[in-house]
N, C-alpha and C positions, 0 to 999 in steps of 0.2 A: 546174404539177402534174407533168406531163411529165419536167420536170426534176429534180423530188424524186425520184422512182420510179429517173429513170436513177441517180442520186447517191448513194439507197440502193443498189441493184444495184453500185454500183462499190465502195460501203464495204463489202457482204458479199462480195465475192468478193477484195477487198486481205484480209481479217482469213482465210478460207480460204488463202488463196496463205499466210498466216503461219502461220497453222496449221501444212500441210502441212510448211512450211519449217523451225520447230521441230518437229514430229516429226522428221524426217527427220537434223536433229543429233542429236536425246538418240539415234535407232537406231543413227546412226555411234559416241555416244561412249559406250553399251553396249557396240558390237560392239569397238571398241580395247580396250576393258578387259578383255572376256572374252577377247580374245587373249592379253593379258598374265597373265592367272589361270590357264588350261589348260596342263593338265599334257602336252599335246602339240602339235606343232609345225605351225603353219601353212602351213607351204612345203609341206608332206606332205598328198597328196591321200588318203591313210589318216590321219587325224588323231585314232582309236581310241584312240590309245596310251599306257597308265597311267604315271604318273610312278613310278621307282623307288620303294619305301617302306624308307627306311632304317633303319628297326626290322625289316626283313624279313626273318629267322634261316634261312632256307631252305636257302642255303650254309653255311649252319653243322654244322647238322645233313646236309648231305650230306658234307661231310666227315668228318664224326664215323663216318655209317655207314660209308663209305668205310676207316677205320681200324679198326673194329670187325670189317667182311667181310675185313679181313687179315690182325684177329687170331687169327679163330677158323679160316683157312686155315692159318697157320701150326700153330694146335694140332694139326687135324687130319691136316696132313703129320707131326707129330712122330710121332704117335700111329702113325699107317700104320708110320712107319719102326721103332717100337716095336714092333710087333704081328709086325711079316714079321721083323725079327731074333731077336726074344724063343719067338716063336710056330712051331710044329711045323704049318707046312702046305705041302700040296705045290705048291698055285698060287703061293703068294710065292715060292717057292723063288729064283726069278729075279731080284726084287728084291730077297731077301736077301745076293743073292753080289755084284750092285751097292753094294749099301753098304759091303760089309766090303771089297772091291777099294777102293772113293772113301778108305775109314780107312789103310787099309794102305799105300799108292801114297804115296812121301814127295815134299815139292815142290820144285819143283826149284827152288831159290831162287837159284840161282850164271847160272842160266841165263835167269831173268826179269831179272835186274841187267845182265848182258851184252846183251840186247834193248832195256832200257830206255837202256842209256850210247850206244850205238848212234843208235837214235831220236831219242833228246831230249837227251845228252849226261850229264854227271855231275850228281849230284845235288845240294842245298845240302850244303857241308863242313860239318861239323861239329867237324872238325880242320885242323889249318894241313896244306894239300900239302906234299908233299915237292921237294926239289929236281929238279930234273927230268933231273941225272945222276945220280940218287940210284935205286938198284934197287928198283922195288916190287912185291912177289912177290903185292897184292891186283892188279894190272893184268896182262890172261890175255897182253898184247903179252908181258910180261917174264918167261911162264911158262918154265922151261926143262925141258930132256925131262929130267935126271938130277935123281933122289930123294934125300932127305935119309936117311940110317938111322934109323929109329923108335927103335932099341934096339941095345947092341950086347950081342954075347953069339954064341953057335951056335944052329944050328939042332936042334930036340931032336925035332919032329914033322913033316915035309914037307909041303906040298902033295896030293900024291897020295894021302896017309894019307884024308884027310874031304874034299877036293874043294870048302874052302871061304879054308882059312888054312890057317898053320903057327905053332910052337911053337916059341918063341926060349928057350933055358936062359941064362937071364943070372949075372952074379956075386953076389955080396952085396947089393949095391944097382946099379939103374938108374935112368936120367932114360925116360921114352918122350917121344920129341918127334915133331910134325907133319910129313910125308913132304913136304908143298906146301903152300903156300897156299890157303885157302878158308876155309868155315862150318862153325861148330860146329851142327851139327844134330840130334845128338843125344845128352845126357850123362843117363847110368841103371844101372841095375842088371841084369841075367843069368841067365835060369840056369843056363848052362853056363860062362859065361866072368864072372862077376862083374863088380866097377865096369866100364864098359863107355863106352868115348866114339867118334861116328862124326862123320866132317869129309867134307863134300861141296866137290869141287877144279873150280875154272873148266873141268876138260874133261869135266867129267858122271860122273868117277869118286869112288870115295867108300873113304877108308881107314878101318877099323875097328883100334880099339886095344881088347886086353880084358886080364883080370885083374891090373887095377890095385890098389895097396892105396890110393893117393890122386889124387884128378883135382884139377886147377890151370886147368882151363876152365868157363866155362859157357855153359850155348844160345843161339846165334845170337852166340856171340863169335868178329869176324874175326881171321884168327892168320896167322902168315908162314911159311914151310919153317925147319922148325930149333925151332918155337916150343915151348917145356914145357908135355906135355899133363897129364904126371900121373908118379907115381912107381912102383916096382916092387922089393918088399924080399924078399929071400929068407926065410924065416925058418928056426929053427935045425930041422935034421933032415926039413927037405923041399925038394926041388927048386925053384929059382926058375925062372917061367916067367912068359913074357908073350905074349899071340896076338898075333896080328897078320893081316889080312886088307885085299886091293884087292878093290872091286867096279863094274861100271860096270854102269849096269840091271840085269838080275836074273843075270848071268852074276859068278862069279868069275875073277880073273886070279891068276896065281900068282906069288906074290911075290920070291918068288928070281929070277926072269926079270927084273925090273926092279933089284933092288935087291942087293945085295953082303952079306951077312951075317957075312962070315968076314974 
């Protein structure tokens, strides 16, 4: 009898012991799967961490407002600089002279290209080079001190007349040509001196040609000493004239001092 009791006793506790022992795998092979499922990483003792959602438009719309807070910054600069230019107040005053000084102040294009070849060297050609005994009046090495004659003819108004240029009386017909090499920087109209073209030179000086009847240039075209700017026709029963003015920054230099007109 004895024997049965024990024998029972050992079969419920083998069928316990199994028990236990399949729970204990289905908990293990729960817990592996739930690791593989979770949207966060189990080496991480904060394992909180939501999986990306890549429908999630978040950055989208930050950038969008991002574009939008720049557009209407932009507006709102325009409009300021509308208001203080356009507008009669005395507080702007200050930034009204700001702006019209930033329009007015020409750039100095001759002198960013010389910074830049320096720096980083020349730029991609866009033209075959020249030979390199070949004289190139765009290279400021090859600049030389004597000027080209714009025009030839006398002189009809000095220098010291207006403290800006002088007045060249030419014959029936002239060529005006380029003192130096540089940039055509500015080709237009006048109201004092008519067609009107100005060439800014590798040394930060700027010649001005005026009352032309035809210009043979246009803006931002490189040109050599000697090159045809434009023409100058006397017509009948009035005096032919052509200006002529050097400037370097806001000062003028007077042109007979460099150049030979006679």
């Amino acid at each position: 009898m004895s024997n049965k009791i024990n024998q029972l006793k050992r079969d419920a506790e083998q069928k316990r012991r199994d028990r236990e022992k399949g729970k204990r795998k289905k908990e293990l092979h729960y817990s592996s799967q739930d690791l593989q499922e979770r949207p966060w990483n189990a080496n991480q003792s904060d394992y909180l961490e939501p999986k990306q959602d890549p429908n999630n438009r978040e950055g989208v719309f930050h950038d969008r407002s991002f574009f939008v807070l720049r557009l209407f910054a932009s507006i709102g600069l325009f409009l300021f600089i509308l208001i203080a230019y356009n507008g009669h107040f005395s507080s702007l005053e200050g930034a009204k002279n700001v702006v019209a000084s930033a329009y007015q102040q020409e750039f100095q294009f001759e002198m960013l290209a010389n910074w830049y070849e320096d720096k980083f060297g020349q730029p991609l050609a866009l033209l075959p080079e020249k030979e390199n005994n070949e004289k190139d009046d765009e290279d400021p090495s090859f600049i030389s001190e004597d000027y080209a004659v714009p025009a030839s003819g006398t002189i009809a108004e000095n220098f010291s007349e207006n403290g800006q240029g002088i007045l060249v009386d030419i014959g029936t017909e002239e060529e005006a040509k380029a003192i130096k090499g540089g940039l055509v920087i500015e080709v237009g109209e006048d109201e004092e001196i008519g067609k009107r073209v100005i060439i800014q030179h590798y040394d930060q000086t700027e010649s001005i040609y005026g009352m032309l009847n035809s210009i043979d240039v246009n803006i931002y075209d490189h040109i050599q000493a000697g090159e045809l700017i434009g023409t100058i026709i006397k017509e009948e029963g009035k005096q032919g004239l052509f200006y002529f003015a050097i400037k370097k920054g806001e000062h003028y230099i007077d042109p007979s001092e460099v150049i030979s007109f006679e």
